[in-house]
C-alpha positions in Angstrom: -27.9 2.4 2.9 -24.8 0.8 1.1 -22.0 3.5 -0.4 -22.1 3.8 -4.2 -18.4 4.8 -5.8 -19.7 5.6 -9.4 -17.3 7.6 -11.9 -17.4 7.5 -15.7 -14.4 8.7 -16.2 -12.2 5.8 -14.5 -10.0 3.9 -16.5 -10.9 0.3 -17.8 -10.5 -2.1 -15.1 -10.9 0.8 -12.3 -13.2 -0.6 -10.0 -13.0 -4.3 -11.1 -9.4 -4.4 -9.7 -10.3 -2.5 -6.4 -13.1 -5.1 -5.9 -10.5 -8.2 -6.3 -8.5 -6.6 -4.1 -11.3 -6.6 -1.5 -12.0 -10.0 -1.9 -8.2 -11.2 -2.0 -7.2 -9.6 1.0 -10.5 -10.8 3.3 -8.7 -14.1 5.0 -9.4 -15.4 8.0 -8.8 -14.1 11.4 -7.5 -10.8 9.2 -8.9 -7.4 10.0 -13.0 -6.9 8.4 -12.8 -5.5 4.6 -15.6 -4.1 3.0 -16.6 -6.4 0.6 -18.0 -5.5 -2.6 -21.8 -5.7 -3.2 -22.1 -5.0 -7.1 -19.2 -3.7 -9.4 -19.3 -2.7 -12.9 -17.0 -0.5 -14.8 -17.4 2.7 -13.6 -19.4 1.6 -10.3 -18.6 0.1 -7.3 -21.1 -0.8 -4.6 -19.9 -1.3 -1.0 -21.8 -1.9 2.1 -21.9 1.4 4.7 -19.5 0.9 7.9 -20.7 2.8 10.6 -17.7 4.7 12.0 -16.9 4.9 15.7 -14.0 6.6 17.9 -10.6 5.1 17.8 -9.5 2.9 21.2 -6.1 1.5 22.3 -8.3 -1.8 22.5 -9.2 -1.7 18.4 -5.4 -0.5 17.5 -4.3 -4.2 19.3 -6.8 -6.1 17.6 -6.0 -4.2 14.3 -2.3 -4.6 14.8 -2.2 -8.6 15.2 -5.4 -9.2 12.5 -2.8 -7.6 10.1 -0.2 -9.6 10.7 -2.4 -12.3 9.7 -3.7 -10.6 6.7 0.2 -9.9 5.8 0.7 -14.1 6.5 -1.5 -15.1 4.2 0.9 -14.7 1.6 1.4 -14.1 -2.4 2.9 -16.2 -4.7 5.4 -13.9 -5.7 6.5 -9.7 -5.3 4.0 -7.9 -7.1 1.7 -10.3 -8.0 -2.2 -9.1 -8.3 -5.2 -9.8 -6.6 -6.4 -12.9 -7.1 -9.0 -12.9 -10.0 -7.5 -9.8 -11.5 -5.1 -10.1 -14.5 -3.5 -6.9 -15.3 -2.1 -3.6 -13.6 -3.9 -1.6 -11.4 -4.5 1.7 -9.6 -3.3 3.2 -6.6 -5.3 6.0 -5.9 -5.9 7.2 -9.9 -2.1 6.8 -11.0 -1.4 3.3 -12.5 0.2 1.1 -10.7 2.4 -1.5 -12.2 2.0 -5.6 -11.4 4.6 -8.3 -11.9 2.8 -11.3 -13.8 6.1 -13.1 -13.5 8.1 -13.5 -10.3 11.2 -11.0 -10.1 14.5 -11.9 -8.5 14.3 -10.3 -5.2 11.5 -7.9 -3.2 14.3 -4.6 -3.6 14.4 -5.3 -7.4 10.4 -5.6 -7.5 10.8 -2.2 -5.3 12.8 -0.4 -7.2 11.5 -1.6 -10.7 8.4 -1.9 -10.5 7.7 0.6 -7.3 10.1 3.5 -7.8 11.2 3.8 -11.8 7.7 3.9 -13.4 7.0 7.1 -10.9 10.4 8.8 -11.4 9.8 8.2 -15.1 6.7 10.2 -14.6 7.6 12.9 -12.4 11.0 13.5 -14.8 9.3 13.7 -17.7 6.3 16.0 -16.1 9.4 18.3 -15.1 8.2 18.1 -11.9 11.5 16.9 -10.7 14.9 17.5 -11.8 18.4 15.8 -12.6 19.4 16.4 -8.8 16.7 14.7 -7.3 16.8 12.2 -9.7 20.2 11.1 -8.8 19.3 10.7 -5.0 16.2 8.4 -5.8 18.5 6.6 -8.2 21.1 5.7 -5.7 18.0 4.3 -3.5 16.9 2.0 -6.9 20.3 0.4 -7.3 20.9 0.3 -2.8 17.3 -1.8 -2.5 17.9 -3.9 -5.7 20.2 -5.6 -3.3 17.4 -6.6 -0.6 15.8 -9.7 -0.5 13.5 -9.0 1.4 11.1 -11.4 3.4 8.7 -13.6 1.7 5.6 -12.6 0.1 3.0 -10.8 1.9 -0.9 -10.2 1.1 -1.0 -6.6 1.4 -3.2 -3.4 1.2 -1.0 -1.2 -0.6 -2.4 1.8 -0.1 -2.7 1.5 4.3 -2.7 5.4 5.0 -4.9 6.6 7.8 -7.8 7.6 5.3 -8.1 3.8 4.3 -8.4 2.6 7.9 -11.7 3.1 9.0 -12.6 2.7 12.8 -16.0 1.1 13.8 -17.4 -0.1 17.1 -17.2 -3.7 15.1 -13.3 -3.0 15.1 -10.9 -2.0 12.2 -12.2 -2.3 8.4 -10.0 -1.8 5.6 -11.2 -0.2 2.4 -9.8 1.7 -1.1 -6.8 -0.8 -1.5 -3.9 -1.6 -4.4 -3.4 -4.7 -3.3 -0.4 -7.1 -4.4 2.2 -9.3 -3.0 4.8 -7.2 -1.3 6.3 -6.2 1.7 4.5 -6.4 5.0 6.7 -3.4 6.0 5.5 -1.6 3.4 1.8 -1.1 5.0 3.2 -0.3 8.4 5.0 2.7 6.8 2.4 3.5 5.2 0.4 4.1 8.6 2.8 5.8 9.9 3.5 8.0 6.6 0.2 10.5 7.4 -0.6 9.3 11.0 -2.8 7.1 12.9 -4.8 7.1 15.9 -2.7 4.7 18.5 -0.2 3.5 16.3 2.2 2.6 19.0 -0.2 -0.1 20.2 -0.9 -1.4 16.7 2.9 -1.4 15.7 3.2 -3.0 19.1 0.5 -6.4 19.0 1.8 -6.4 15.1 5.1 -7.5 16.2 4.2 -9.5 19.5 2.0 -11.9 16.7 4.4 -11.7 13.8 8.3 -10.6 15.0 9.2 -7.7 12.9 12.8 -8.2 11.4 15.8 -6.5 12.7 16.1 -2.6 11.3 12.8 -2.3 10.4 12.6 1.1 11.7 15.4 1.8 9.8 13.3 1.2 7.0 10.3 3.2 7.1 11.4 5.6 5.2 12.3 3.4 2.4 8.9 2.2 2.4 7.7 5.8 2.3 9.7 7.0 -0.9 7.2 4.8 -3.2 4.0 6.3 -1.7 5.3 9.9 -1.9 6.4 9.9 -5.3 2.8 8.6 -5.9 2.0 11.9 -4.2 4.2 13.8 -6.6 2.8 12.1 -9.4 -0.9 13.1 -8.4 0.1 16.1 -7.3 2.9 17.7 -7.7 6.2 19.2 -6.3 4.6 20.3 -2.9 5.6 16.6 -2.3 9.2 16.7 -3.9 10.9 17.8 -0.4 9.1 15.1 1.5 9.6 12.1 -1.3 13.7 13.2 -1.5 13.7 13.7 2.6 12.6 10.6 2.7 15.0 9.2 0.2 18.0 10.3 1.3 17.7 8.8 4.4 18.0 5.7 3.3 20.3 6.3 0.2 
């Protein structure tokens, strides 16, 4: 029986992105993701993945076909799925695209990743002139960062999004774009996942892991949990400024 995602309500474009991201981020050699049978506005069609316990064994072969997901590359920070055109979604909240290269991955961060949220969440009330401050410091720290080149990521790589199959790891739900490979590694770690140490671990024996990058984490984290507060509200405020200032 294949799984039927079918809302009305969605935004234009809701399900048409998620399908391009499907298809842009199945490469080679990269971990298995669900690939979209029949998509519509409003209705996305996806073959069933049985689901299966989580092994060390899966984690490593999850950890190094990610790297090679990640290596496949984007022409540029924040570019969309290939086939897709406009912004997306990451889970309901918009979620801005670069259709022109920026300077550098910290100013795509911070422009594109961090501002549009804090905009949001200021506006809302939902977070105040204090904690706007600290999450301004991190937007004009990581506008300095270069970053790495490019990577073909998921986006949206929490432990809900990883599903574990006696086939191995398949990805679903993604916002993909060009980013930051580190950017999906935090977010495994941001809600937990079964044997991440072995996946973190084969990740960086295929594809080295630059200096600091555990420094870093939380960085990566701050973007995803003021999605969080966007969604749904200050119960996430502590966490998204915890997380900010340790980095800022």
């Amino acid at each position: 029986m294949p799984f039927v995602k079918e809302r009305h309500d969605v935004p234009a474009g809701f399900f048409e992105v998620e399908a391009a991201g499907l298809r842009w981020l199945s490469v080679p050699g990269g971990p298995p993701v669900v690939q979209p049978l029949e998509v519509s506005a409003g209705r996305l069609v996806l073959p069933q993945v049985d689901s299966a316990p989580p092994t060390p064994a899966a984690a490593e072969d999850f950890g190094r076909r990610l790297a090679v997901m990640h290596d496949a590359g984007a022409r540029h920070f924040g570019v969309p799925p290939d086939g897709w055109h406009g912004d997306g979604y990451i889970g309901t909240a918009d979620l801005p695209h670069a259709q022109e290269p920026v300077g550098s991955w910290g100013e795509f961060y911070a422009t594109y990743r961090l501002r549009p949220f804090l905009r949001t969440a200021y506006d809302r009330g939902t977070i105040g002139e204090r904690e706007l401050a600290v999450f301004d410091r991190v937007c004009e720290r990581v506008a300095a960062d270069p970053g790495e080149e490019p990577g073909r990521i998921h986006g949206d790589l929490w432990s809900g999004n990883v599903l574990w199959s006696s086939a191995g790891v398949h990805l679903i739900d993604p916002a993909a774009h060009g980013g930051h490979r580190e950017t999906d590694l935090a977010m495994l770690a941001l809600f937990g996942l079964p044997h991440l140490d072995r996946v973190l671990r084969a990740y960086d024996e295929a594809h080295p892991l630059a200096d600091g990058w555990r420094d870093r984490v939380s960085l990566h984290q701050v973007h995803p949990l003021l999605v969080h507060v966007v969604l749904f509200g200050s119960s996430y405020v502590g966490q998204a400024v915890a997380a900010a200032r340790r980095y800022a």
